[in-house]
LOZA-445260 format. One record per residue (C-alpha): x, y, z; residue number from 1. Coordinates in Angstrom, 2 decimals. Layout:
// LOZA-445260
<atom <X,Y,Z>,NUM>,
...
//
This chain:
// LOZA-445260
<atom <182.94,54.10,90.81>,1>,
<atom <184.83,55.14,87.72>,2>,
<atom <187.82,57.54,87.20>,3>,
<atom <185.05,59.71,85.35>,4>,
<atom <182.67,59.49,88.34>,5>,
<atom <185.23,60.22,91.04>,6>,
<atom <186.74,63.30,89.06>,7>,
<atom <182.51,64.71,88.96>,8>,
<atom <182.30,63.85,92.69>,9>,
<atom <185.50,66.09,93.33>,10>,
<atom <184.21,68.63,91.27>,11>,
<atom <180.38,68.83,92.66>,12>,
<atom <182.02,68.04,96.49>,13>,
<atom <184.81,70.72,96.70>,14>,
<atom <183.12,73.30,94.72>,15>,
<atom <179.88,75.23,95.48>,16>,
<atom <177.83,74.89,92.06>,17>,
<atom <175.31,77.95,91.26>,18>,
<atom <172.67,75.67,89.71>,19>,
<atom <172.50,73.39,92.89>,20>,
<atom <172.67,76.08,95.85>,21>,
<atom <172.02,79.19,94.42>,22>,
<atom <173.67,82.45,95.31>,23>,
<atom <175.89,81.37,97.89>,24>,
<atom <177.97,79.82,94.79>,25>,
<atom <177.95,83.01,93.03>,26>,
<atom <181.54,84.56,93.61>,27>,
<atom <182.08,88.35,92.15>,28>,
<atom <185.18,89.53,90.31>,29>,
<atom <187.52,87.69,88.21>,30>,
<atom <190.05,86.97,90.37>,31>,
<atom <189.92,82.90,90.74>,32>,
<atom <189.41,82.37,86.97>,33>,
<atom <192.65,84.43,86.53>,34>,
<atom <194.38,82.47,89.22>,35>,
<atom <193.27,79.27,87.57>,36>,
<atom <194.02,80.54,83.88>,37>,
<atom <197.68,81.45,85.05>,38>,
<atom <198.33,77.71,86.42>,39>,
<atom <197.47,76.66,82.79>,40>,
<atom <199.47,79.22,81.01>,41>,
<atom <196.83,81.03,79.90>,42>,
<atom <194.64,78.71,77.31>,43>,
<atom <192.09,81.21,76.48>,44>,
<atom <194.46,83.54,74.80>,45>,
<atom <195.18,80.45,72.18>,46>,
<atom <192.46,80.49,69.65>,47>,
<atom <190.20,82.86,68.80>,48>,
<atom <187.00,83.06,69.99>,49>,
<atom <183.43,84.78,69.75>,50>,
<atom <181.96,85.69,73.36>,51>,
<atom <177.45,85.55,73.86>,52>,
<atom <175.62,86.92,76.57>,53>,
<atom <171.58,87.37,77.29>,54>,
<atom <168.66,86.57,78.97>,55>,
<atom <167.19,84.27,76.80>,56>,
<atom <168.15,82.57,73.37>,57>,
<atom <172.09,83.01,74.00>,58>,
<atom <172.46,78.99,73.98>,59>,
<atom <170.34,78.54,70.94>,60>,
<atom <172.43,81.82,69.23>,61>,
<atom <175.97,79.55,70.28>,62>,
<atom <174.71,76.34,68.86>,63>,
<atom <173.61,78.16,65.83>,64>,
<atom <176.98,79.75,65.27>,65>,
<atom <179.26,76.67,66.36>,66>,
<atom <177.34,74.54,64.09>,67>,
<atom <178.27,76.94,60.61>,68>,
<atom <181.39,77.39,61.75>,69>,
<atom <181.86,73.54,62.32>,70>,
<atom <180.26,72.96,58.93>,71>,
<atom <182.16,75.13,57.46>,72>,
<atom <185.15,72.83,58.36>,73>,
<atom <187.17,74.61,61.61>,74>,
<atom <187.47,72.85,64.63>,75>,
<atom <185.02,74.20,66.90>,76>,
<atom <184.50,74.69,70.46>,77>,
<atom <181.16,75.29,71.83>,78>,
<atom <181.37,76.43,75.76>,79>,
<atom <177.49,76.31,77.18>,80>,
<atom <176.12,76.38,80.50>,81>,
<atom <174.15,74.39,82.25>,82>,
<atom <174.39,70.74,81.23>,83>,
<atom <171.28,68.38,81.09>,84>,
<atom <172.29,65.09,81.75>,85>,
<atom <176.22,64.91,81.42>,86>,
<atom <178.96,67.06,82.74>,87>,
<atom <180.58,66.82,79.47>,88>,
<atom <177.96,69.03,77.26>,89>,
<atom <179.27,72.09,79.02>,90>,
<atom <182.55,71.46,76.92>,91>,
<atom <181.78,70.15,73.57>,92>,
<atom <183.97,70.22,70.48>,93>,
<atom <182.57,70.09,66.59>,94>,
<atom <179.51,69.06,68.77>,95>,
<atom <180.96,66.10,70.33>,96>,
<atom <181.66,66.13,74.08>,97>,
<atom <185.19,65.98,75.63>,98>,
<atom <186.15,62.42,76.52>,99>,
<atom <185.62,61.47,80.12>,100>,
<atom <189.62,61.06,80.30>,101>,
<atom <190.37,64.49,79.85>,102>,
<atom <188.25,65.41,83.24>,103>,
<atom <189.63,62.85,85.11>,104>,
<atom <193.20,64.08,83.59>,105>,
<atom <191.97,67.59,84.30>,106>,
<atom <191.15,67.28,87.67>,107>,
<atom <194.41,64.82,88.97>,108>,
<atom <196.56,67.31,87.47>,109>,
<atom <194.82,70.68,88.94>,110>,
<atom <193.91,69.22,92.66>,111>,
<atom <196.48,71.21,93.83>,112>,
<atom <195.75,74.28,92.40>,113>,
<atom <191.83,74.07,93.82>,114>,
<atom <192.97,73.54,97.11>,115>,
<atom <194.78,76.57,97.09>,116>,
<atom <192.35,78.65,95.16>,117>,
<atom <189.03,77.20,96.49>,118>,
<atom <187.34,78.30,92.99>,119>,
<atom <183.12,77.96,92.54>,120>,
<atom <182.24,75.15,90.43>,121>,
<atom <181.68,77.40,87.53>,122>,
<atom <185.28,79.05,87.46>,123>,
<atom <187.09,75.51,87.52>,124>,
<atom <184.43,74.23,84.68>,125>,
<atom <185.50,77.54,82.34>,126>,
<atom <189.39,76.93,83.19>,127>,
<atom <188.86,73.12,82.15>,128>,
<atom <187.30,74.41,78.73>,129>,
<atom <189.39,77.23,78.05>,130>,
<atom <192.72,74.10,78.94>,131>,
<atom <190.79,71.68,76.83>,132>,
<atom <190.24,73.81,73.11>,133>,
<atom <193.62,74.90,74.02>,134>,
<atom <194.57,70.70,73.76>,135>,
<atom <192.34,70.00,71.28>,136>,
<atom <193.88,73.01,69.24>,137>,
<atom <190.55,74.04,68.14>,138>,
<atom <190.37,76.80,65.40>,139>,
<atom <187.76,78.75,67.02>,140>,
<atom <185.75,78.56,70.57>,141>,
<atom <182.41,79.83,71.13>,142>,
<atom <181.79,80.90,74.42>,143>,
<atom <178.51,81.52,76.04>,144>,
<atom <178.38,83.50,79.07>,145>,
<atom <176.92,81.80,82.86>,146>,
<atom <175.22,84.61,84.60>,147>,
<atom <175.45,88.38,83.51>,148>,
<atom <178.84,89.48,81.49>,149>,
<atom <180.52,91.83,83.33>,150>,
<atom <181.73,89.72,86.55>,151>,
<atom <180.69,86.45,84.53>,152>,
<atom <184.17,83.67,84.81>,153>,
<atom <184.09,83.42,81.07>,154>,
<atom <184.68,87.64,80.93>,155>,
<atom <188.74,86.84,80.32>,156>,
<atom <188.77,86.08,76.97>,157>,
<atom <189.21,88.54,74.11>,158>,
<atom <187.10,87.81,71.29>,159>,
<atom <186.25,88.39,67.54>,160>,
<atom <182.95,89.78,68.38>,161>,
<atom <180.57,90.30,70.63>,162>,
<atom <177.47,89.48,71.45>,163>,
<atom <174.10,89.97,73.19>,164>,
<atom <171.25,88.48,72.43>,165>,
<atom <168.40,90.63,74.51>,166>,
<atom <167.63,91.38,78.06>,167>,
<atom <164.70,90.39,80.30>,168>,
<atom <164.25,89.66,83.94>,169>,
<atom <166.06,87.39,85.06>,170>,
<atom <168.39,86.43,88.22>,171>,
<atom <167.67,90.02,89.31>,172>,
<atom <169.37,89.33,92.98>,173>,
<atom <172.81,89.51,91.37>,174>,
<atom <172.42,91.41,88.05>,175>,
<atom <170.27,93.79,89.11>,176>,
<atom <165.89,94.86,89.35>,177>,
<atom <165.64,96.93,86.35>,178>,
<atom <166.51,96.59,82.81>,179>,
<atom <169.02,98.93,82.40>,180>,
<atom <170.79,97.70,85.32>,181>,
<atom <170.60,94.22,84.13>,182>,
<atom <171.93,95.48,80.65>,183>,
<atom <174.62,97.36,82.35>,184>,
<atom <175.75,93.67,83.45>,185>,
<atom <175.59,92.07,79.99>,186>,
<atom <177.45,94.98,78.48>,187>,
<atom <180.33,94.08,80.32>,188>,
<atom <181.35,91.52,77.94>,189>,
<atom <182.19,94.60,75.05>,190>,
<atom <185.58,94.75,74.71>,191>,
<atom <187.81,97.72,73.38>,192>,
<atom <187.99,97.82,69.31>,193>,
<atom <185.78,94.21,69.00>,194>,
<atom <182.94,94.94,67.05>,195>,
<atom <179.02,93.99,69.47>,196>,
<atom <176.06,92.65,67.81>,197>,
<atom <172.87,93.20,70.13>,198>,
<atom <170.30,90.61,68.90>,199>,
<atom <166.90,92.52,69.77>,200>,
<atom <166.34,96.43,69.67>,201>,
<atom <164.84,97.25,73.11>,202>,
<atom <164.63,101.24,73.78>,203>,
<atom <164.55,100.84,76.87>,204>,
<atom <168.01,98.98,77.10>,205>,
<atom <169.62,100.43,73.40>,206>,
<atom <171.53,103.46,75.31>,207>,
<atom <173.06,101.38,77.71>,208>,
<atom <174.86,99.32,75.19>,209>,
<atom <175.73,102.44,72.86>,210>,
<atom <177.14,104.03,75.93>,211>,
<atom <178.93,101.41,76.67>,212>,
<atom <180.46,100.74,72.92>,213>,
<atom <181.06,104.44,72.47>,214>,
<atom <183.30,104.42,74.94>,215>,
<atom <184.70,101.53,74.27>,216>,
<atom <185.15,102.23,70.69>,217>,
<atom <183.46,99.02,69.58>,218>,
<atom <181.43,98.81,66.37>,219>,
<atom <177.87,98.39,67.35>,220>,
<atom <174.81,97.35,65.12>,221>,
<atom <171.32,95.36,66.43>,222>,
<atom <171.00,92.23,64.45>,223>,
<atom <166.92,92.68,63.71>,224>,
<atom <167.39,96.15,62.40>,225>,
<atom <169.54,94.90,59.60>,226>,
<atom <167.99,91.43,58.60>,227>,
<atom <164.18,90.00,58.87>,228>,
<atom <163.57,86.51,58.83>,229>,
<atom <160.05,85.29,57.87>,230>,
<atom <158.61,82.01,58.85>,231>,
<atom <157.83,79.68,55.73>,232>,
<atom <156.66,76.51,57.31>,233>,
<atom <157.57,74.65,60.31>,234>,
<atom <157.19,71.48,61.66>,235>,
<atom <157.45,70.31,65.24>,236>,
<atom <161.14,69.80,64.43>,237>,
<atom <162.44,71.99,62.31>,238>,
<atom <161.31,75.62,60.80>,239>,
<atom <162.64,77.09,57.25>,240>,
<atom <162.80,80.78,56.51>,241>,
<atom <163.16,83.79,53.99>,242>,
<atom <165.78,85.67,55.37>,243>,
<atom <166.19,89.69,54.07>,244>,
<atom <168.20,92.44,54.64>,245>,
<atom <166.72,95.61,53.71>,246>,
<atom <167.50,95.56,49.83>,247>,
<atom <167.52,91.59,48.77>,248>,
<atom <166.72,88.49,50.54>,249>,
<atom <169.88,87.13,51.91>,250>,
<atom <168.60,83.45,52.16>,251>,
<atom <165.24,81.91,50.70>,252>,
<atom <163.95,78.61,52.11>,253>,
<atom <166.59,78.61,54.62>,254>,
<atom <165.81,75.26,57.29>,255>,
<atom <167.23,75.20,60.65>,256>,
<atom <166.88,72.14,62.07>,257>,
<atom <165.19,73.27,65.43>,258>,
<atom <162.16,74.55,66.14>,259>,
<atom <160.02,76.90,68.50>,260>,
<atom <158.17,80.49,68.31>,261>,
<atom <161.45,82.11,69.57>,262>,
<atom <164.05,80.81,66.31>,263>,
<atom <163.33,84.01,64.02>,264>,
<atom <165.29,86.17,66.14>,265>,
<atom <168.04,83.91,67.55>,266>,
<atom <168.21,82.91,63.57>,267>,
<atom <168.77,86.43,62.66>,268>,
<atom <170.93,87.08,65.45>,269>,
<atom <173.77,84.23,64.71>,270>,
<atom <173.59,85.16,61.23>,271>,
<atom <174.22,88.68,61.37>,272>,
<atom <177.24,87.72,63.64>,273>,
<atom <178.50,85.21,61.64>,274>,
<atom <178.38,87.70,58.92>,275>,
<atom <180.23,90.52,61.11>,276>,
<atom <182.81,87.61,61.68>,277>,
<atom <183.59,87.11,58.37>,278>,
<atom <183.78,90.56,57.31>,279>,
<atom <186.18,91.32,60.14>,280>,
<atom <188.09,88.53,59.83>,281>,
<atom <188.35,87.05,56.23>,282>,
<atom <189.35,83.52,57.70>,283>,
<atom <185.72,83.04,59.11>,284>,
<atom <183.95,84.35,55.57>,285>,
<atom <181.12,81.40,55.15>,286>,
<atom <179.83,80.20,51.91>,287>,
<atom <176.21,80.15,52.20>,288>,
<atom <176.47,76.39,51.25>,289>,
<atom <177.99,75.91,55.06>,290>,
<atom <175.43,78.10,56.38>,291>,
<atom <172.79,76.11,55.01>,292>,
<atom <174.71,73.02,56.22>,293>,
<atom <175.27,73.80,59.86>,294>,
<atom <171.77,75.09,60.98>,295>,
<atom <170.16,72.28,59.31>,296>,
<atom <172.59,69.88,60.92>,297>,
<atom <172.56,72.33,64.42>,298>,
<atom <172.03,68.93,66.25>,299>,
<atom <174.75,66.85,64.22>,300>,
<atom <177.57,69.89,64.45>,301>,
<atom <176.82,71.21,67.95>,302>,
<atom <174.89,68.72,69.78>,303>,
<atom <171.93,71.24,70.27>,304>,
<atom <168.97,69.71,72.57>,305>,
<atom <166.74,70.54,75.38>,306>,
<atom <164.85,73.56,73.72>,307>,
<atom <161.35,72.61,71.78>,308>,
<atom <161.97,69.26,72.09>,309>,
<atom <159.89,66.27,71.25>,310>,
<atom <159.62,63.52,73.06>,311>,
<atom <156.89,61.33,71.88>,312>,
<atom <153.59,61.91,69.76>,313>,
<atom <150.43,60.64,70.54>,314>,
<atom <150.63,62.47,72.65>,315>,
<atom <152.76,64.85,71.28>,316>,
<atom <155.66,65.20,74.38>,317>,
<atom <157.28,68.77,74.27>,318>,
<atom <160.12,69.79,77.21>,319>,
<atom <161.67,73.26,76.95>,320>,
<atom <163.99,74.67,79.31>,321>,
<atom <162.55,78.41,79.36>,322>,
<atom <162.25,79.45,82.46>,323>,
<atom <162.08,83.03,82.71>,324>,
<atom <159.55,85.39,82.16>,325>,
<atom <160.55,86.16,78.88>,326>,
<atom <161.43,82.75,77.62>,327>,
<atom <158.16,81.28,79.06>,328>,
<atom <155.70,84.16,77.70>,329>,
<atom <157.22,83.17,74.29>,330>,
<atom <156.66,79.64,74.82>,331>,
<atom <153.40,79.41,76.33>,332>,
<atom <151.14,81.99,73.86>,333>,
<atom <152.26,79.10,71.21>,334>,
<atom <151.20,76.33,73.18>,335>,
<atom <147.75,78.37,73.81>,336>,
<atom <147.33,78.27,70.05>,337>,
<atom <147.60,74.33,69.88>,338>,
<atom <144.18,72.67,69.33>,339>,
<atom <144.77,69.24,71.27>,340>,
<atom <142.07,67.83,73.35>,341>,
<atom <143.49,68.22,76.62>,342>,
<atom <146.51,69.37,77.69>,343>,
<atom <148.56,68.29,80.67>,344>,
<atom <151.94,70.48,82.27>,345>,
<atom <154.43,68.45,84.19>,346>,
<atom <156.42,71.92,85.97>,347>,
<atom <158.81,72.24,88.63>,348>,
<atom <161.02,75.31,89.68>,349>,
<atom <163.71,75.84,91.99>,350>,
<atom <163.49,77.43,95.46>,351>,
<atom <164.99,81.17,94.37>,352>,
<atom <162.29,81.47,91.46>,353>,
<atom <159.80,84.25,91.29>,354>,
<atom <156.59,82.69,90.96>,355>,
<atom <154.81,85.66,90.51>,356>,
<atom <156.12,86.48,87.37>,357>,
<atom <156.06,83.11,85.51>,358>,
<atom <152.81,81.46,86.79>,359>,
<atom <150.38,84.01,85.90>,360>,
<atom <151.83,83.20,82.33>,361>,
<atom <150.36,79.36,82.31>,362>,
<atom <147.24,78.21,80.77>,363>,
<atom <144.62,77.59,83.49>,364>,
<atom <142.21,75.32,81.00>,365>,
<atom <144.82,72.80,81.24>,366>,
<atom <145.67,69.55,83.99>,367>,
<atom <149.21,69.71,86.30>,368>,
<atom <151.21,67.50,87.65>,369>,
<atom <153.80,69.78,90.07>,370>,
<atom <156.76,68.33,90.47>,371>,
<atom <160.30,69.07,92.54>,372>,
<atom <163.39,68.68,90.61>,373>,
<atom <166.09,66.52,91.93>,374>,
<atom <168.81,69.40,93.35>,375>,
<atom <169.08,70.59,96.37>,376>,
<atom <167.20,73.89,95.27>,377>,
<atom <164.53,72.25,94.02>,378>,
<atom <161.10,73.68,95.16>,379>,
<atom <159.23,71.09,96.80>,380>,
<atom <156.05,69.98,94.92>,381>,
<atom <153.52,70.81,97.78>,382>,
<atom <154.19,74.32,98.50>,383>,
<atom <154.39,74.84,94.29>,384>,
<atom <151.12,73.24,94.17>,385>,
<atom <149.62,75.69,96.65>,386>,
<atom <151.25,78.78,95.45>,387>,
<atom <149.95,77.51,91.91>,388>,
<atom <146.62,77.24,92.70>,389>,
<atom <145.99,80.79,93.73>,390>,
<atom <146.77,81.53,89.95>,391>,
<atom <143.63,79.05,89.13>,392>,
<atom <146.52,76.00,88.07>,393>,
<atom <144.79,72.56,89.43>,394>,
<atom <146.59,69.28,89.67>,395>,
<atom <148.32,67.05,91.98>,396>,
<atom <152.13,66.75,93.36>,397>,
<atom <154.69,64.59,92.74>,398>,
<atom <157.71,63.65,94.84>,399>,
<atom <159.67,63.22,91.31>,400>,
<atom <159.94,64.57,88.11>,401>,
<atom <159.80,61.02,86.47>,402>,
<atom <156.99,60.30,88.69>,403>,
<atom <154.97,63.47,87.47>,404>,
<atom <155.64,62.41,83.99>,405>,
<atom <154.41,58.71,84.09>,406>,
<atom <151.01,60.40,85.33>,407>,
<atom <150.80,62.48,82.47>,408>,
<atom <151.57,60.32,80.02>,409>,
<atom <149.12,57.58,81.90>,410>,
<atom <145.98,60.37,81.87>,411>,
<atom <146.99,61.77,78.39>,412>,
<atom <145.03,60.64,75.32>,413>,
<atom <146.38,60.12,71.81>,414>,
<atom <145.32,63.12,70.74>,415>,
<atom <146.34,65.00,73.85>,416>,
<atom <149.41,67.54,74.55>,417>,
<atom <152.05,66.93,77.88>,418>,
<atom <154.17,69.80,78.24>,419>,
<atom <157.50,69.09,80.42>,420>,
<atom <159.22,72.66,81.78>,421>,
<atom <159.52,75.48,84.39>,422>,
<atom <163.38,74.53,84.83>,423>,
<atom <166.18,73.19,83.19>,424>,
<atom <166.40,71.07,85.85>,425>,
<atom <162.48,69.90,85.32>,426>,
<atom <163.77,69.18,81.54>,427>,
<atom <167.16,67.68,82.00>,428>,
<atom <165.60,64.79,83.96>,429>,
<atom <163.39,63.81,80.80>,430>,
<atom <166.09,63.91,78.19>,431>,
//
């Protein structure tokens, strides 16, 4: 086993890990990232830094932004959560992941430290990114947010600007069973004097985050009120638009080099914060050359995968991590609209999920092959097949993601449609 490997066994060993066990990981307050921080004489206070929370879109929104500002020429980290296949893509600079030697470095020189502490998996993963831009002497970090805001690890860091990209239902054990509660949460990230961008205007969430930046004096303005982005053509890989603000269009054939019935407001979103950014903080001012450059090159400058992604054609392959209610809906009214002959869903979900509100949302004219994905929360195939078939879903189980997959791809003609989803987990086993 390698250095790298044995540093990752530590790591996954010692430290109870959210995305494998579930809520048992989940450790309120602040207090161990703080602890950790201290050891490492406080990284995050070294570099500036621009802080995103939300239900859904809030990776897409980070890649976005990380990718103009690398573009633009600053060395930029990019702090995301969870990773597909490798560690390393939680902590990626000017898209590139950290080397394996500065976990293993990481780790040998912090064993101590989590021995006393006894941190979750996610706190030590933050301190090791926050310890790692502070290395790398990035110019700027962009830091997305775990689970919630308010109690999330990455809440220590005082940023340029804010921001939140929307709120939907979504890990409601720990944030919360309504809306406003779960907004309450993701409001915790507004600091004092830092101007907030809120990505979508929801009135049923809006006073919560005015509240909450009244009082803390911070500049507030929703992203989708003040720019419109419409679609000009897409393909399956990349979309461009006409961006406007209410008097002029801002951009005109503007590509991004993703794709997906959810980019017009995630595009909107990073760009109104990127624009905040720059006229808070003259240093970050983009041309709109760089613009242009970084969300065409979003997978070159930030390493951005996993979301509308194709995998083959004939038949076309798509895997998306959505796995919300929210994110899903989104997703799956575009896939109704696709006119393939057949199409076949390879889904899996973990063991806390609520069914009920995501599998109502599939298409019951198409073929499934229910899968479990390979954590220890992964919902075993079986009992998803059951619960799936009192919303009218047929298909078979598979023991294995890959398994479910072959079959698909076996059954599906050329002119056929596989979709690969339900959970990150479903999607990072594909990549």
């Amino acid at each position: 086993m390698s250095a790298y490997q044995e540093s990752l066994s530590f790591l996954y060993s010692r430290l109870p890990m959210y995305q494998r066990v579930g809520n048992i990981a989940f450790k309120k307050g602040l207090g161990n990232t703080l602890s950790l921080l201290e050891s490492l004489g406080q990284p995050q206070l070294q570099y500036p830094c621009i802080h995103i929370a939300g239900t859904n879109g809030k990776g897409t929104v980070s890649h976005m932004i990380a990718a103009c500002l690398t573009a633009a020429g600053f060395k930029t980290g990019l702090y995301i959560s969870p990773h597909y296949r490798d560690f390393r893509e939680r902590i990626k600079i000017d898209g590139k992941m950290i080397p394996m030697r500065d976990v293993v470095e990481f780790v040998n020189r912090m064993e101590s430290v989590i021995e006393r502490v006894r941190p979750s998996f996610f706190e030590m993963t933050v301190a090791m990114a926050f310890d790692a831009f502070a290395r790398h002497r990035v110019d700027i970090a962009v830091i997305e947010t775990g689970l919630g805001g308010r109690l999330d690890s990455t809440n220590v860091i005082k940023p340029l600007v804010s921001v939140i990209t929307n709120i939907s239902f979504d890990h409601m054990a720990m944030l919360g069973n309504t809306l406003p509660k779960i907004a309450r949460e993701k409001a915790g990230i507004i600091k004092p004097n830092t101007p907030v961008v809120i990505g979508e205007y929801q009135s049923i969430v809006a006073p919560v985050f005015k509240a909450v930046a009244e009082k803390r004096k911070a500049a507030l303005t929703f992203a989708d009120r003040k720019l419109r982005a419409t679609l000009v053509t897409e393909s399956m890989q990349t979309q461009v638009y006409n961006v406007a603000d209410r008097t002029s269009v801002g951009f005109k054939n503007l590509e991004i080099g993703c794709s997906g019935p959810f980019q017009s407001a995630n595009l909107i979103t990073a760009l109104h914060a990127l624009d905040i950014l720059g006229k808070t903080n003259k240093t970050y001012l983009l041309r709109e050359a760089q613009i242009r450059k970084g969300l065409r090159g979003i997978v070159k400058y930030a390493g951005y995968q996993g979301r509308w992604h194709v995998l083959g054609n004939k038949p076309l392959i798509l895997a998306d991590s959505a796995h919300n209610e929210g994110g899903l809906s989104i997703i799956l009214e575009r896939i109704k609209s696709f006119k393939h002959s057949q199409k076949h869903f390879v889904i899996g979900f973990v063991n806390d999920k609520d069914l009920d509100s995501v599998l109502g949302l599939f298409p019951t004219d198409a073929y499934y092959y229910f899968c479990r994905p390979d954590i220890p929360r992964g919902l075993n195939s079986l009992e998803l097949k059951a619960i799936a078939e009192m919303y009218g879903l047929l298909g078979k189980s598979y023991s294995s993601v890959r398994g479910a997959l072959k079959a698909a791809k076996r059954a599906a003609g050329k002119d056929d449609f596989v979709f690969v989803g339900g959970s990150t987990f479903v999607v990072a086993e594909v990549l």
